[in-house]
C-alpha atoms as an extended CHARMM CRD file, in Angstrom:
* protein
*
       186  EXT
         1         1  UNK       CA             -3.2990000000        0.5790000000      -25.2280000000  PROA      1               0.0000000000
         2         2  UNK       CA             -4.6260000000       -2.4620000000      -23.3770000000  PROA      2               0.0000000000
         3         3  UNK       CA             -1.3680000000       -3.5600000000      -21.7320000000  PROA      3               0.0000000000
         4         4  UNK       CA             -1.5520000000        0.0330000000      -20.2830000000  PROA      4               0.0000000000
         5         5  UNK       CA             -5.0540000000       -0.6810000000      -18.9150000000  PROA      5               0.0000000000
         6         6  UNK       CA             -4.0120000000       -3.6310000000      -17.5280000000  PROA      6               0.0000000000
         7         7  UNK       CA             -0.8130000000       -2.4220000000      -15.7400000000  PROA      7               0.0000000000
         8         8  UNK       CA             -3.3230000000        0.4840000000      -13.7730000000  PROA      8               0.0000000000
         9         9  UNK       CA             -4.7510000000       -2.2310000000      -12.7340000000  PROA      9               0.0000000000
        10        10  UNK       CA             -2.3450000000       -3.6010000000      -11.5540000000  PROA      10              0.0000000000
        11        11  UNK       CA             -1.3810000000       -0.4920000000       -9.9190000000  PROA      11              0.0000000000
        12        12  UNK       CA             -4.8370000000       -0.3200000000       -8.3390000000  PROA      12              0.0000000000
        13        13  UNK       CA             -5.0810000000       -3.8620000000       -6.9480000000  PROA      13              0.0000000000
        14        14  UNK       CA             -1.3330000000       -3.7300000000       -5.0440000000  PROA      14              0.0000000000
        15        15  UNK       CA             -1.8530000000       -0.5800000000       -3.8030000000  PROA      15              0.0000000000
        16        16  UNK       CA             -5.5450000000       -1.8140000000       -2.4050000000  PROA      16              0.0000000000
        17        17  UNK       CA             -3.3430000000       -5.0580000000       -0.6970000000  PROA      17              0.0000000000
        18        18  UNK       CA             -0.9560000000       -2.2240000000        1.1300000000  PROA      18              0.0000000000
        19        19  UNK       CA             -4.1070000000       -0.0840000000        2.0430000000  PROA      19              0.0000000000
        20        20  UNK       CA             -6.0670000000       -3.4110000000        3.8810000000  PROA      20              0.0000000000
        21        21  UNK       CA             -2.5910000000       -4.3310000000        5.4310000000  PROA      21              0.0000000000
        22        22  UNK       CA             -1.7800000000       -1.2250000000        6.8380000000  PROA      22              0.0000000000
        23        23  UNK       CA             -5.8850000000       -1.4030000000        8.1230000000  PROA      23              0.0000000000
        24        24  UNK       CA             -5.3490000000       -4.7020000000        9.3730000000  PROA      24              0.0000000000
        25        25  UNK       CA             -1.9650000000       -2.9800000000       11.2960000000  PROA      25              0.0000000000
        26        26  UNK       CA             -4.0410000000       -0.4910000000       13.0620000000  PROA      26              0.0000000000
        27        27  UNK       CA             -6.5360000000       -2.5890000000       14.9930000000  PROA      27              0.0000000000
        28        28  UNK       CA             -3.3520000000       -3.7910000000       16.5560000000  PROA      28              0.0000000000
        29        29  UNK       CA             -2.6470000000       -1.9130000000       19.4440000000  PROA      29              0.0000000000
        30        30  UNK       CA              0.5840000000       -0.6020000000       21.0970000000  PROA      30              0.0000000000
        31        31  UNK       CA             -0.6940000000        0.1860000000       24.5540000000  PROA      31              0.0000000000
        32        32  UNK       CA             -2.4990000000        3.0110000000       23.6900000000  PROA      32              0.0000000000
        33        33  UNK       CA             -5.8950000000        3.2720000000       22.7130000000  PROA      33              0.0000000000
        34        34  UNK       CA             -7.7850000000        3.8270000000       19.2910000000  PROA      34              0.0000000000
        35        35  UNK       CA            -11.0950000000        3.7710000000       17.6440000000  PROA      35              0.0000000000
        36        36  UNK       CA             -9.6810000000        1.5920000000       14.5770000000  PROA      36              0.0000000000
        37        37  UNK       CA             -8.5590000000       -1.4910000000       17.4480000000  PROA      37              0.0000000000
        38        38  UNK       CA            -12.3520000000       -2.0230000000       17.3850000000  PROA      38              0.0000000000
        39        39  UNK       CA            -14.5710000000       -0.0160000000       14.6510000000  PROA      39              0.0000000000
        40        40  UNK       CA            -14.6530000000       -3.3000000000       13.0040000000  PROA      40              0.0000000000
        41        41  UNK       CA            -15.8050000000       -5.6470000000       15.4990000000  PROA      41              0.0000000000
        42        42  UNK       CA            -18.9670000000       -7.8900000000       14.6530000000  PROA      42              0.0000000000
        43        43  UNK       CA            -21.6930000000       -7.0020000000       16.3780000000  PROA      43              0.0000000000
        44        44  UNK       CA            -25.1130000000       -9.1120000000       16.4700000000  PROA      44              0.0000000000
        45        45  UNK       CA            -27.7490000000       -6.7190000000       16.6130000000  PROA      45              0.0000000000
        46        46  UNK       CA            -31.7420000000       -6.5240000000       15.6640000000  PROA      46              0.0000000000
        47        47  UNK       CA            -31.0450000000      -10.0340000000       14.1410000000  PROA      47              0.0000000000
        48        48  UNK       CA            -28.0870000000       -9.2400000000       11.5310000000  PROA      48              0.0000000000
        49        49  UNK       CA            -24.3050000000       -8.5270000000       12.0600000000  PROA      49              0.0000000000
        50        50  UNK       CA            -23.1820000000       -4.8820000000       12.0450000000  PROA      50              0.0000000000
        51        51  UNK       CA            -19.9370000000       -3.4330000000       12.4180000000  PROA      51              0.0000000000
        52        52  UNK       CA            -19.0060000000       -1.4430000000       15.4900000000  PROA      52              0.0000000000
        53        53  UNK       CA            -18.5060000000        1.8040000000       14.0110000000  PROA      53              0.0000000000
        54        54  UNK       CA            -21.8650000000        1.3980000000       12.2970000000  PROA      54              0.0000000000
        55        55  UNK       CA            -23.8180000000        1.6150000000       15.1310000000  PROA      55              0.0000000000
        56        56  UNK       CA            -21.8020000000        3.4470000000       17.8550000000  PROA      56              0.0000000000
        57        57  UNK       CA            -19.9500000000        6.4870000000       18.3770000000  PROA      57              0.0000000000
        58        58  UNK       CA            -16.1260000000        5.5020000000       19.6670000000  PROA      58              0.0000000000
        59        59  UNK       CA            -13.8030000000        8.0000000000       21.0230000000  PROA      59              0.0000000000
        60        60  UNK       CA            -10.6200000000        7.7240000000       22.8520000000  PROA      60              0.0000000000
        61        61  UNK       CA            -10.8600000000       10.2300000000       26.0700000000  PROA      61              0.0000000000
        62        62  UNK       CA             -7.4310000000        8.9310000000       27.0310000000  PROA      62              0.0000000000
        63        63  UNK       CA             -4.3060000000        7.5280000000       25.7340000000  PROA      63              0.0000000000
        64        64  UNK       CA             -5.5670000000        3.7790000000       27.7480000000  PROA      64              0.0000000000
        65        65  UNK       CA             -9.1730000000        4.1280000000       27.1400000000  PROA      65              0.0000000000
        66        66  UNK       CA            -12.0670000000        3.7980000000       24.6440000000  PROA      66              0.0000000000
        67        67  UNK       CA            -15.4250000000        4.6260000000       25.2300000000  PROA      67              0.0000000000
        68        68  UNK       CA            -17.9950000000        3.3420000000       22.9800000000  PROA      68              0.0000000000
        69        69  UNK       CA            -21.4980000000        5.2580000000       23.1350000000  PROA      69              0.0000000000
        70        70  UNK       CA            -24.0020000000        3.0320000000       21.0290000000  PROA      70              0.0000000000
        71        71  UNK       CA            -27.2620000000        4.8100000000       19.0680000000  PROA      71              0.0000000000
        72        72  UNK       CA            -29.1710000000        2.4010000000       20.8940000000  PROA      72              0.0000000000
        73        73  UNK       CA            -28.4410000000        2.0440000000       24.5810000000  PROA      73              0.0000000000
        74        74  UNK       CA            -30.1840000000       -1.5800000000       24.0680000000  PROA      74              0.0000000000
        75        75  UNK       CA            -27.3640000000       -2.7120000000       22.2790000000  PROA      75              0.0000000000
        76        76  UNK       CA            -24.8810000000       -2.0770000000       24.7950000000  PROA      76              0.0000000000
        77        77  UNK       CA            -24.7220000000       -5.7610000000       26.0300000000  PROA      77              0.0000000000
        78        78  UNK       CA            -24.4540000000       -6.7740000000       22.7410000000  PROA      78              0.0000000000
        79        79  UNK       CA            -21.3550000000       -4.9580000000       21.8640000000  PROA      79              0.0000000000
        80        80  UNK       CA            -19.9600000000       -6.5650000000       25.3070000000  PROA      80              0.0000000000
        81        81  UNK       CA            -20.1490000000       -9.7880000000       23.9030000000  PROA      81              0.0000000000
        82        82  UNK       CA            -19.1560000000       -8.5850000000       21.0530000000  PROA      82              0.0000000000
        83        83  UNK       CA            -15.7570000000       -7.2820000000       22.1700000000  PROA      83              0.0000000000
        84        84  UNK       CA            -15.5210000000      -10.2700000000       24.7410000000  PROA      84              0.0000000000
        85        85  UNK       CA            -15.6490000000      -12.8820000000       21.5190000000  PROA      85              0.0000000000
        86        86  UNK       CA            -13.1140000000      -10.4970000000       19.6720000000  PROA      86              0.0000000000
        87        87  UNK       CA            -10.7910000000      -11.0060000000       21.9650000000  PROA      87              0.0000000000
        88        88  UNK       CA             -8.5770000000       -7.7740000000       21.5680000000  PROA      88              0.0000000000
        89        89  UNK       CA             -6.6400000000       -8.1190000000       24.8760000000  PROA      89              0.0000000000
        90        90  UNK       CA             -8.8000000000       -6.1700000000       27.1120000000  PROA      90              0.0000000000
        91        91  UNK       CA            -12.0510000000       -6.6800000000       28.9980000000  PROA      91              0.0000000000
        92        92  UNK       CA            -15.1470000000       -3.9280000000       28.3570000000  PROA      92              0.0000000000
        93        93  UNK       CA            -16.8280000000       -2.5730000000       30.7790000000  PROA      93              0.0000000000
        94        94  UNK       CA            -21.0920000000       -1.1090000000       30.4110000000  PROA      94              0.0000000000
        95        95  UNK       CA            -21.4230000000        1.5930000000       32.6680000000  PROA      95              0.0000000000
        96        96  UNK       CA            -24.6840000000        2.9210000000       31.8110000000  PROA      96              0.0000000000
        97        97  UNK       CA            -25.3480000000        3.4640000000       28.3470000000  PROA      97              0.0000000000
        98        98  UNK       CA            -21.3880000000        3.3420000000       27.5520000000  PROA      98              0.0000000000
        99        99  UNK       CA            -19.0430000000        0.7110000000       27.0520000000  PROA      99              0.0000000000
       100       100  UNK       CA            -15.7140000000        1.5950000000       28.1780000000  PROA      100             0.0000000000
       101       101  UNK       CA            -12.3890000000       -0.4610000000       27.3930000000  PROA      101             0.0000000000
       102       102  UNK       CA             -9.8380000000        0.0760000000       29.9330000000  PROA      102             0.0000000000
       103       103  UNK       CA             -6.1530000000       -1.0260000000       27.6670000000  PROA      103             0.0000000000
       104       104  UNK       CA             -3.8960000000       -2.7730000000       30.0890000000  PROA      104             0.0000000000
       105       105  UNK       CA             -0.1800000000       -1.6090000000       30.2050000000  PROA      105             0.0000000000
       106       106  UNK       CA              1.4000000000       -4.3990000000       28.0780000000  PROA      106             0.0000000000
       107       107  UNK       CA              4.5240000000       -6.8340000000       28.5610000000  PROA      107             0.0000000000
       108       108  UNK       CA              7.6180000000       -7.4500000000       26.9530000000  PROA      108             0.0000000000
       109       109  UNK       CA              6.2030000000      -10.7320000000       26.4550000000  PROA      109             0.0000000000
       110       110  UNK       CA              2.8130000000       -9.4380000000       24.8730000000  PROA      110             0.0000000000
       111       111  UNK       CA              4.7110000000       -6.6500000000       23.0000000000  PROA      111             0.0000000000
       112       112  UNK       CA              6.5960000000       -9.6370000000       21.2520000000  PROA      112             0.0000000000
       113       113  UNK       CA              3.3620000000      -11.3490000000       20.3570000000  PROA      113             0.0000000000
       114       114  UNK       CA              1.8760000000       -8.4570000000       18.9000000000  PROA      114             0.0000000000
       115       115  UNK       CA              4.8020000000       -7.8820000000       16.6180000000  PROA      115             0.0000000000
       116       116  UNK       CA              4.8670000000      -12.0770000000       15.5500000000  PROA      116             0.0000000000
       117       117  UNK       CA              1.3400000000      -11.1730000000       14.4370000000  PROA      117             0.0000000000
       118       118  UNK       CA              2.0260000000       -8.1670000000       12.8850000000  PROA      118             0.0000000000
       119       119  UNK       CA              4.9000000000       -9.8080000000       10.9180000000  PROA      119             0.0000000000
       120       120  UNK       CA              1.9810000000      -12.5840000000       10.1800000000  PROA      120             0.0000000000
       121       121  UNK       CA             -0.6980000000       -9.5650000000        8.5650000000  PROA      121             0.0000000000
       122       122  UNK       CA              2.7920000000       -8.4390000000        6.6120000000  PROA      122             0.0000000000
       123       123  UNK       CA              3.1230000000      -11.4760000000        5.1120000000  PROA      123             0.0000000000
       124       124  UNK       CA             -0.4600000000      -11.9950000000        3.7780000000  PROA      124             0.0000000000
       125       125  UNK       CA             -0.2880000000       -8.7430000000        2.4540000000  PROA      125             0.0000000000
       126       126  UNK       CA              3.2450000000       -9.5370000000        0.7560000000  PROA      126             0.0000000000
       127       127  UNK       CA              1.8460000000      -12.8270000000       -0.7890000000  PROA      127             0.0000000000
       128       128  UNK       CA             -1.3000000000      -10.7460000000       -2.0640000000  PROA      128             0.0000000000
       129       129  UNK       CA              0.4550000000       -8.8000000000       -4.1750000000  PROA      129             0.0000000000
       130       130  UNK       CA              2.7040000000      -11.7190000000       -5.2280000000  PROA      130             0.0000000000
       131       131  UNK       CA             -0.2640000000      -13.2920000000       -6.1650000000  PROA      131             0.0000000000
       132       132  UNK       CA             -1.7970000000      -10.4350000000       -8.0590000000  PROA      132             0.0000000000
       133       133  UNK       CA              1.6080000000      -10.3900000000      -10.1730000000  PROA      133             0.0000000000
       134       134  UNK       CA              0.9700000000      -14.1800000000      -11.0860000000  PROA      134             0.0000000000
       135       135  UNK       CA             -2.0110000000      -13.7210000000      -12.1330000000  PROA      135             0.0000000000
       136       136  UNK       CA             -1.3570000000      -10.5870000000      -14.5520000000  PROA      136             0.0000000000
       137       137  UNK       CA              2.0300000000      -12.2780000000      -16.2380000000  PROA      137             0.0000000000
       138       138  UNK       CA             -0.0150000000      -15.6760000000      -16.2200000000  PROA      138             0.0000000000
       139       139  UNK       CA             -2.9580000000      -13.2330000000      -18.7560000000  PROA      139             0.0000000000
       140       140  UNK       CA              0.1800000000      -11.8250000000      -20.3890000000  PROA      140             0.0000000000
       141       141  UNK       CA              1.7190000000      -14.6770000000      -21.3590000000  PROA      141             0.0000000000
       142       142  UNK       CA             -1.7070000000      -15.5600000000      -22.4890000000  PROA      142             0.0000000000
       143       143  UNK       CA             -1.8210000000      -12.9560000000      -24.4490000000  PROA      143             0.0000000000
       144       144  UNK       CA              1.7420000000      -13.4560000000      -26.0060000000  PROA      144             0.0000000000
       145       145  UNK       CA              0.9600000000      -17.3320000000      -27.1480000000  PROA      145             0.0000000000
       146       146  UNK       CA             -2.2890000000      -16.2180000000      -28.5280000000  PROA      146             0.0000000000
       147       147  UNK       CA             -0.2140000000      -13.9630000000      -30.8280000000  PROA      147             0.0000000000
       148       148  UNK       CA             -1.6650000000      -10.7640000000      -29.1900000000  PROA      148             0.0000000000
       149       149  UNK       CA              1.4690000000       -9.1590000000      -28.1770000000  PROA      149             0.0000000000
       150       150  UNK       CA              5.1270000000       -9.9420000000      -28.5890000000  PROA      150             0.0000000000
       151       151  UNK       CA              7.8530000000      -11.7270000000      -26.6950000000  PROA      151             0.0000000000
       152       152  UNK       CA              9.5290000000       -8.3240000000      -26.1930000000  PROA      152             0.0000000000
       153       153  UNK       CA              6.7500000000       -6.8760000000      -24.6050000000  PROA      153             0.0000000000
       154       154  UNK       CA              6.2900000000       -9.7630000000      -22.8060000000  PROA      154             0.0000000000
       155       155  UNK       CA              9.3860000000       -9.2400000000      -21.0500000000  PROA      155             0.0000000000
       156       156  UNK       CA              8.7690000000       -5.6720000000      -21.1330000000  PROA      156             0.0000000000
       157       157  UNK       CA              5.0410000000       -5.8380000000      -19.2230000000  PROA      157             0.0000000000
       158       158  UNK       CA              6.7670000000       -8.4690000000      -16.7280000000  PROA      158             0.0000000000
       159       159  UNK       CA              9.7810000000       -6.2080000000      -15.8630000000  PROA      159             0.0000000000
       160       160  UNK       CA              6.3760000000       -3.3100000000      -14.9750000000  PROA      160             0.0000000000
       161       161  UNK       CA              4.8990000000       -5.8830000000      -12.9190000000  PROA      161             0.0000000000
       162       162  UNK       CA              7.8750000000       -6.8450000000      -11.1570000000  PROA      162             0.0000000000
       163       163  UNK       CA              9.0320000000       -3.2130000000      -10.3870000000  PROA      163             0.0000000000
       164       164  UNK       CA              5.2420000000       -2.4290000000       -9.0150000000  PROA      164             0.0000000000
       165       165  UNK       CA              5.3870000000       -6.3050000000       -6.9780000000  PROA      165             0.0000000000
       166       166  UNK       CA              8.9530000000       -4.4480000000       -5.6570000000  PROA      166             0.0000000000
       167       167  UNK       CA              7.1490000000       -1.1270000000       -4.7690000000  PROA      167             0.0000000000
       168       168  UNK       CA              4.0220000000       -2.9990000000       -3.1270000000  PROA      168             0.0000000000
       169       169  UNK       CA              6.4120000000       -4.9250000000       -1.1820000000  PROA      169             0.0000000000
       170       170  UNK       CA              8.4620000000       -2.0470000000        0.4790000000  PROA      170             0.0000000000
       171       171  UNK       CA              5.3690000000       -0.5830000000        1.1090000000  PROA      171             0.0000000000
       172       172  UNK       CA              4.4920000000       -3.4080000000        3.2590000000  PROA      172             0.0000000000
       173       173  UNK       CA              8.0750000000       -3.7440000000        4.9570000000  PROA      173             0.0000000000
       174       174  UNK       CA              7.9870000000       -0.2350000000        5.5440000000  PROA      174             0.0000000000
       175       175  UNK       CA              4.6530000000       -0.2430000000        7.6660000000  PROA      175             0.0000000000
       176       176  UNK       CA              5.4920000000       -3.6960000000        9.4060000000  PROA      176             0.0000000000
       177       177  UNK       CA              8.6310000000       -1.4390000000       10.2620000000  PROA      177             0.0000000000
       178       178  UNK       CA              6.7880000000        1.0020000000       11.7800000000  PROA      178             0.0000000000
       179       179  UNK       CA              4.4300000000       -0.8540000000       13.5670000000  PROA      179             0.0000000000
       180       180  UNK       CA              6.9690000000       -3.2570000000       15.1890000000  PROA      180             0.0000000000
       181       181  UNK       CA              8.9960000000        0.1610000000       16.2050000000  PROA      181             0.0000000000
       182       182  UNK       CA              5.5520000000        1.4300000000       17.8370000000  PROA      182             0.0000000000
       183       183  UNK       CA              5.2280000000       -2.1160000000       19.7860000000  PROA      183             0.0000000000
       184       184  UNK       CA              8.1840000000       -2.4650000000       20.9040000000  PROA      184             0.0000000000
       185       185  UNK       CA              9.1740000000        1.2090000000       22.6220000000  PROA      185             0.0000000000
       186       186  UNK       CA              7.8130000000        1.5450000000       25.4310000000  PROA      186             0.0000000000
């Protein structure tokens, strides 16, 4: 049935929203280092933008630093600047062909900051899906003027969409949970 179709979708677009929040949670870092704090960085290279991971291996040898080995040693000054304009907290470092990211021990006071930003990510992700459930019971009630389906399932498709907003939702508390338990233990 067509409302069925519509409430995978549904399905499919919150659970999308949790998956880029809890990406957008990883890049923010706890004092210890990982690949996914800069994978994504911009990076200006042979005249076009390029993501980090696209053109560099990254490890982590250690738990406080990232070393970042590009295809192209050429392009190691670029991913400098890159980093430098992405301002993640720390300052690279080219030693060679490498770029190496040295994470600084963080403060209470930084530790707070990340968390106020991580509670800022949680709440785009929460008004995504809120939006997504507008938009659906705005096309089912749509549907219900034009005669297509009835008030009861009306009520019945918004009470779906409602319980999958709720799920969504949790989701999102329960990984801005997490992640403002990893920042703040030290």
């Amino acid at each position: 049935m067509v409302q069925e179709k519509a409430i995978q979708e549904v399905r499919d677009k919150m659970q999308k929203a949790v998956q880029f929040t809890a990406s957008e949670f990883a890049t923010i870092h706890a004092g210890k280092a990982s690949a996914a704090m800069v994978e994504m960085v911009s990076v200006d290279v042979y005249g076009a933008s390029s993501r980090l991971k696209d053109i560099a291996a990254i490890t982590t040898p250690d738990a406080r630093t990232i070393s970042i080995q590009p295809w192209d040693r050429g392009t190691a000054k670029a991913i400098e600047k890159a980093l430098l304009i992405a301002n993640l907290g720390f300052t690279p470092v080219v030693d060679s062909a490498r770029v190496r990211c040295t994470i600084p021990e963080m403060s209470l006071e930084r530790r707070k900051e990340m968390v106020k930003r991580s509670a800022g990510i949680a709440e785009v992700g929460r008004v995504s899906v809120r939006n997504i459930r507008k938009e659906t019971n705005e096309v089912f009630k749509k549907q219900q003027k034009a005669g297509e389906i009835s008030e009861d399932d009306l009520k019945r498709l918004e009470k779906e969409v409602q319980k999958l907003t709720d799920d969504a939702i949790g989701e999102i508390e329960k990984l801005f949970q997490k992640k403002e338990q990893e920042l703040l233990t030290v």
